[in-house]
C-alpha positions in Angstrom: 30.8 -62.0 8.6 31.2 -62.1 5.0 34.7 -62.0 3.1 35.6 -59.9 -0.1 37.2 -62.2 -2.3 38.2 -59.1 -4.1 42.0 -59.0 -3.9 43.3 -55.5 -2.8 46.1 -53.4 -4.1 48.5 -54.0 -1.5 47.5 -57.0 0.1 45.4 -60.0 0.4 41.4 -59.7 0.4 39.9 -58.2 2.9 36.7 -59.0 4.8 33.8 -56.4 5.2 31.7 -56.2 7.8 27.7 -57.5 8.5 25.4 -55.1 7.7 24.0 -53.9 11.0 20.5 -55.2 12.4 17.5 -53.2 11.4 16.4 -51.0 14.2 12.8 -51.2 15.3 10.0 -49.5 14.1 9.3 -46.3 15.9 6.0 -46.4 17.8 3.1 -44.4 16.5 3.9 -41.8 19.6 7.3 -41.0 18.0 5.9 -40.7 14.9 3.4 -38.1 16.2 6.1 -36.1 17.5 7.5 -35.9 14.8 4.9 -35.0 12.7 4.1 -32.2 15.3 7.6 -30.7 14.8 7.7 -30.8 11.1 4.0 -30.1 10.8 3.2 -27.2 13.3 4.8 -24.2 11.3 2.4 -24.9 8.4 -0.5 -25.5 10.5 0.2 -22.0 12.2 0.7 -20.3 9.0 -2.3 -22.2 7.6 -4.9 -19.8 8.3 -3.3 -16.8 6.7 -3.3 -19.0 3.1 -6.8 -19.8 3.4 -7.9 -16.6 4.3 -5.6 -15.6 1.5 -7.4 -17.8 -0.8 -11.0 -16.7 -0.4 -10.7 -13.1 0.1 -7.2 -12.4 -2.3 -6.7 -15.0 -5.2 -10.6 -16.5 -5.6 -11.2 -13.1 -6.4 -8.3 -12.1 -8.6 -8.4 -14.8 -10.8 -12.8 -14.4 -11.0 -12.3 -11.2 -11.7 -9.9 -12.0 -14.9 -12.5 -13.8 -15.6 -15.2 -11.6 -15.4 -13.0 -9.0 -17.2 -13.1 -11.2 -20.4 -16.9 -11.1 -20.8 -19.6 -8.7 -21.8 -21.2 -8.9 -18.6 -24.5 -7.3 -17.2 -25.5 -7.7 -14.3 -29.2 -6.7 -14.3 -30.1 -9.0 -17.7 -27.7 -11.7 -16.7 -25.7 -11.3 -20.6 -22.7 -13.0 -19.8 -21.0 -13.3 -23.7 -17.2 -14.3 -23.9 -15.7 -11.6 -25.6 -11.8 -12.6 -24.8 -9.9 -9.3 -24.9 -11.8 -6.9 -26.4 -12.8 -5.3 -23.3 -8.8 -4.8 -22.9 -9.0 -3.5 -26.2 -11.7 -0.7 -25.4 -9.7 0.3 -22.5 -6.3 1.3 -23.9 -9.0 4.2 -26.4 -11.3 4.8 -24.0 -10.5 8.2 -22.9 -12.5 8.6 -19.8 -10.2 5.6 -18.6 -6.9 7.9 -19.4 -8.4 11.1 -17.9 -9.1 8.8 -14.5 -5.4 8.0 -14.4 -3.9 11.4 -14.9 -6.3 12.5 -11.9 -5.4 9.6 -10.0 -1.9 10.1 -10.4 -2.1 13.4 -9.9 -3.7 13.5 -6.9 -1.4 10.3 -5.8 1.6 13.2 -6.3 0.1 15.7 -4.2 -0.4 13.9 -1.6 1.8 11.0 -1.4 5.4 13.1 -1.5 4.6 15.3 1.3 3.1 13.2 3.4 5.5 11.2 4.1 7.9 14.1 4.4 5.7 15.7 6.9 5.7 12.1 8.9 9.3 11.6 8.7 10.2 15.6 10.4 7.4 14.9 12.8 8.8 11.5 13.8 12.6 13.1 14.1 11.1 15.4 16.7 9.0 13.0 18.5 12.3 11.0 18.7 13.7 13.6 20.6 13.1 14.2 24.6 10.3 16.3 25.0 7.2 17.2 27.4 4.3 15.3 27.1 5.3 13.1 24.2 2.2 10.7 24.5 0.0 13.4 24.2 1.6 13.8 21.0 1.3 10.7 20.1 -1.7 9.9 20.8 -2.9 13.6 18.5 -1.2 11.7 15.9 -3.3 9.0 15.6 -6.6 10.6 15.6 -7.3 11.7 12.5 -6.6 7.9 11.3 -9.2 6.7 13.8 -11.7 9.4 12.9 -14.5 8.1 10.3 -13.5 9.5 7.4 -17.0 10.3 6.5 -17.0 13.3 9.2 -13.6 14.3 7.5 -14.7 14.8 4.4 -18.0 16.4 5.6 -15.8 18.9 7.6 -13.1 19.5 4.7 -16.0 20.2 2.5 -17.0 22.9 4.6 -13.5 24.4 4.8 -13.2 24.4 0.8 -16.8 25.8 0.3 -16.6 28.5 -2.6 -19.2 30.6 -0.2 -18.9 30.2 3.4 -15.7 27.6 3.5 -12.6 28.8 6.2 -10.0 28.7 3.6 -11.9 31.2 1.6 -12.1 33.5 4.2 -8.6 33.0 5.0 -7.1 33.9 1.9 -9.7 36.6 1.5 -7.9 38.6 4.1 -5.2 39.0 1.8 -7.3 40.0 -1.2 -7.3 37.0 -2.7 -10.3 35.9 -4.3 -12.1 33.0 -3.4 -11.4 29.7 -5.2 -14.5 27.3 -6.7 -12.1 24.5 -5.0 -14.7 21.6 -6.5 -15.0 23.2 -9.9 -11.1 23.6 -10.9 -9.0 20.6 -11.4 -6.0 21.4 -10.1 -7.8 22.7 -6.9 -9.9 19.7 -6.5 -6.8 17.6 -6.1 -4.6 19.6 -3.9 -8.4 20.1 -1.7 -8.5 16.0 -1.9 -5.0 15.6 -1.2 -4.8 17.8 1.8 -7.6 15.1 3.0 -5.0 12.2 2.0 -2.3 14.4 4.0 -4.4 15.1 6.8 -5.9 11.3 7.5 -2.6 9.4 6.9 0.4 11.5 8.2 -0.1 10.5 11.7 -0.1 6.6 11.2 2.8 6.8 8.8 4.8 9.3 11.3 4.1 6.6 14.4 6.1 4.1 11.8 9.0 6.1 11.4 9.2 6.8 15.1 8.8 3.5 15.8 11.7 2.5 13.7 14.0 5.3 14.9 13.7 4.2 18.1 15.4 0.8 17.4 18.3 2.9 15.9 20.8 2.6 18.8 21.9 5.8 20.3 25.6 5.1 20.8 25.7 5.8 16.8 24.2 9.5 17.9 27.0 10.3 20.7 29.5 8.8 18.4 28.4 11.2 15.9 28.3 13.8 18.5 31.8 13.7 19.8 32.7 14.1 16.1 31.2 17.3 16.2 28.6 16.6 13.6 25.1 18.9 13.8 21.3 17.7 14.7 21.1 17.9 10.7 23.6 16.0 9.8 23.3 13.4 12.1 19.4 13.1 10.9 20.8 12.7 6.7 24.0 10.6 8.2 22.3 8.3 10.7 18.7 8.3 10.7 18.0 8.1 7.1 20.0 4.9 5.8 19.2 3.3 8.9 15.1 4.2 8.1 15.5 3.1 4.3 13.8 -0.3 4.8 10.5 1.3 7.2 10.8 3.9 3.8 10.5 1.3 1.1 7.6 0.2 3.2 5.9 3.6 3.7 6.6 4.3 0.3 4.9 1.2 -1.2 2.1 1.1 0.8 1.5 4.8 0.2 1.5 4.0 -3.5 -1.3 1.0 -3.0 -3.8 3.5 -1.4 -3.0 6.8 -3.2 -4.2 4.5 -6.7 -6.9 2.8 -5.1 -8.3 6.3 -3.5 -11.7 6.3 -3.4 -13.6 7.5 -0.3 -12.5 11.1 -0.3 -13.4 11.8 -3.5 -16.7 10.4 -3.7 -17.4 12.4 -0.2 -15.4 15.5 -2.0 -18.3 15.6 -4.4 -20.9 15.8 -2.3 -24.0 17.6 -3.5 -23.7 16.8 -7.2 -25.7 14.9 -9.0 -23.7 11.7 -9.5 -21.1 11.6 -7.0 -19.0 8.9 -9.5 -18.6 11.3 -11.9 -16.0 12.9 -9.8 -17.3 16.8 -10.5 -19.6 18.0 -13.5 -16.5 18.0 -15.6 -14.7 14.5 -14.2 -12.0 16.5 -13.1 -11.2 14.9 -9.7 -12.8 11.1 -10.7 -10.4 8.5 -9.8 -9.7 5.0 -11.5 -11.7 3.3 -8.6 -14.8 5.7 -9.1 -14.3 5.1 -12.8 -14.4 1.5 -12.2 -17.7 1.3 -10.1 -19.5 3.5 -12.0 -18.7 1.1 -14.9 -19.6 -1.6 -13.0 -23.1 -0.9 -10.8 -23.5 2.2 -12.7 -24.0 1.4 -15.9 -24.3 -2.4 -15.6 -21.3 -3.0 -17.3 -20.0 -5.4 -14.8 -17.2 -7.0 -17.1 -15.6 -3.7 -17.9 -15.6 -2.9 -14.3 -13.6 -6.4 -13.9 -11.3 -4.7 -16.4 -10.8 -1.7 -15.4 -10.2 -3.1 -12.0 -7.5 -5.7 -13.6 -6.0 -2.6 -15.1 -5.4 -1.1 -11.8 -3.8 -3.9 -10.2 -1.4 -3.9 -12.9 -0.4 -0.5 -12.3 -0.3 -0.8 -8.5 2.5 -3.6 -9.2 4.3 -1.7 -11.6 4.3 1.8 -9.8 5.3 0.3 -6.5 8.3 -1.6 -8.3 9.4 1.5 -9.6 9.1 3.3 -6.2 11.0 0.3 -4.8 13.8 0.3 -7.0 14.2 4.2 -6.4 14.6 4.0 -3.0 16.7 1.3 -3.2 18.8 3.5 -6.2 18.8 6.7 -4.0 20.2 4.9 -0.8 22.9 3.3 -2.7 21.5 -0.3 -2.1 22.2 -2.8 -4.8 
């Protein structure tokens, strides 16, 4: 025991106590154990990062690279040119007149689609015969290759023999050159869109309604409010997180849409060039025929940079207007 020779405020010093023994040194099993509680999350979540790493940011950050050379692939030319091919892009006008078709074509397809999921979810949700029959039509045409989809949609919008011809031919309309006319090529390739991903994004919003617990439906019941009301009231605001999700992940494949085009053009010459005027070529057609079209494989790179950019800042602004529209700060 040692004594403070310190004298106190009040009274006379006062002695402290030993400091206590040192413990001993945990064994090597206790240090294991340890190590296995702290350690185990990462190593489960370990896998996800390295597949992460090789298939996501190796080839994000190689592609930045790529994007800031004159790059051929067939000669091997591989001359930094720092930004200029970033510079070439924002005048290039075939780059522009991908966007607007992109976007267009994103606008078609991406509003009501998920408008037609949400009603077909709301009445799946309710009781009903043979629901997993239902269900289970839903998901077909998302399991279907879309190779035969676009093969049978371009048979349905053929100018001469197609179905939707003859359809509106019975009320003396004529028939519509559905891969020649721009606006027509994208509503054609959005009904495709529509067609492939309603289903999957319908079994979403079913899935989340059903977590909504009914007593909030009987309470709104008793109140005397409608099937209508009850679906804006209720259902909505309780969906607006499986929305934000829908909505983003909507927005990531309507810009990066690139199989049903390039089947849509089937028969033509170059089936890149998204119809003998580009009217229906895409950012992602534009970008491969850059790249293992013409050789240019560092403007590809660009172009491709150029996308991911807008991805980011069009599902951000989606984001924030769901958010905005449900009141959510």
């Amino acid at each position: 025991m040692t004594t403070d020779l310190r004298p106190g405020r009040n009274g006379p010093p006062t002695a402290s106590p030993a400091p206590a023994p040192p413990g001993p040194r945990p064994t090597w099993r206790a240090r294991l154990a340890r190590l296995d509680v702290k350690g185990a999350p990462y190593a489960f979540i370990s896998p996800f990062y390295l597949v992460f790493l090789v298939f996501g940011a190796f080839p994000l950050v190689y592609t930045l690279w790529v994007s800031l050379h004159d790059w051929e692939l067939a000669s091997g030319t591989r001359e930094f040119v720092g930004l200029d091919n970033y510079d070439y892009l924002l005048s290039d006008a075939d780059f522009w007149h991908a966007t607007v078709n992109t976007l267009g074509i994103f606008v078609l397809s991406t509003g009501p689609q998920l408008v037609l999921a949400l009603l077909i979810a709301n009445t799946l949700n309710r009781r009903m015969r043979l629901p997993t029959m239902f269900r289970i039509g839903m998901v077909a045409p998302l399991v279907t290759s879309t190779a035969a989809v676009a093969i049978v949609f371009t048979q349905m919008f053929d100018k001469d023999w197609g179905m939707i011809n003859w359809a509106i031919g019975l009320v003396g309309i004529d028939p519509i050159h559905w891969s020649s006319s721009r606006g027509w090529s994208w509503a054609a390739i959005a009904m495709m869109v529509d067609w492939r991903w309603t289903g999957y994004n319908a079994l979403i919003y079913l899935a989340a309604m059903q977590a909504i617990p009914k007593d909030l439906y009987e309470a709104a019941a008793i109140d005397g409010a409608s099937r209508l009301r009850q679906f804006w009231q209720i259902t909505v605001p309780m969906l607006r997180p499986t929305i934000i999700f829908t909505v983003i992940i909507s927005t990531i494949g309507g810009l990066q849409l690139f199989t049903e085009p390039v089947l849509f053009s089937v028969g033509t010459p170059n089936k890149m060039d998204g119809g003998p005027m580009h009217q229906f070529q895409t950012i992602t057609m534009y970008m491969y025929d850059n790249a293992f079209g013409h050789d240019r494989y560092g403007y590809g790179a660009t172009v491709a940079w150029a996308l991911f950019v807008m991805i980011i800042v069009f599902s951000l602004i989606n984001f924030l207007a769901v958010r905005r529209t449900g009141g959510t700060k």
